[in-house]
C-alpha positions as CSV (number, residue, x, y, z in Angstrom):
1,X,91.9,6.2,-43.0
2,X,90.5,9.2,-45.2
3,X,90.9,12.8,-44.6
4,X,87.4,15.3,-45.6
5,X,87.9,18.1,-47.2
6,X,84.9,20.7,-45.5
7,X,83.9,23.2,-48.4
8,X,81.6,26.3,-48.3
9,X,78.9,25.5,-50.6
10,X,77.1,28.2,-50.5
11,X,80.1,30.5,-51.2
12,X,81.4,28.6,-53.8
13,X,77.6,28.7,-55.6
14,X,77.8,32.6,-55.3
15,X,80.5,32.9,-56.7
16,X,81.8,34.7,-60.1
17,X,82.9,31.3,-61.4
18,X,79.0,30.1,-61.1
19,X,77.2,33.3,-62.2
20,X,76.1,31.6,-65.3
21,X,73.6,29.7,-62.9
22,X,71.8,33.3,-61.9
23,X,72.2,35.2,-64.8
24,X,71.9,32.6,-67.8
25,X,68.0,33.6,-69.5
26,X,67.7,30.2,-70.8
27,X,67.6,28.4,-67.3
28,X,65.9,31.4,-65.5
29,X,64.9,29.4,-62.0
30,X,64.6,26.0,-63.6
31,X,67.0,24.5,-61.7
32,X,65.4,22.1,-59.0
33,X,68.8,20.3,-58.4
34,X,72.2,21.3,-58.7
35,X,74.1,17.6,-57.4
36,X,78.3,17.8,-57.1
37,X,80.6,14.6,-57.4
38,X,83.5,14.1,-57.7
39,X,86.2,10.9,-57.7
40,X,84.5,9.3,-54.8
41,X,80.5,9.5,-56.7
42,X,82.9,8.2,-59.7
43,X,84.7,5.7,-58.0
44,X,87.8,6.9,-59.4
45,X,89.3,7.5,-55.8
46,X,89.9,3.9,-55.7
47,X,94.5,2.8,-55.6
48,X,94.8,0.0,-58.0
């Protein structure tokens, strides 16, 4: 049995670490969708 990890999206999004995605000139408010993975999308979370 797993355990889920419940992250503040939003908050993380807003913050200093993603500025870049609001004040970058070349992608202005191009970005339609901004997806997130990690080792499960990569499969990666897999015990071999």
């Amino acid at each position: 049995m797993g355990f889920w990890i419940v992250m503040d999206f939003k908050k993380l999004m807003n913050s200093e670490e993603y500025d870049f995605l609001r004040t970058n000139e070349r992608l202005g408010n191009r970005i339609m969708l901004l997806g997130l993975g990690g080792s499960y999308s990569y499969g990666t979370n897999n015990a071999w």
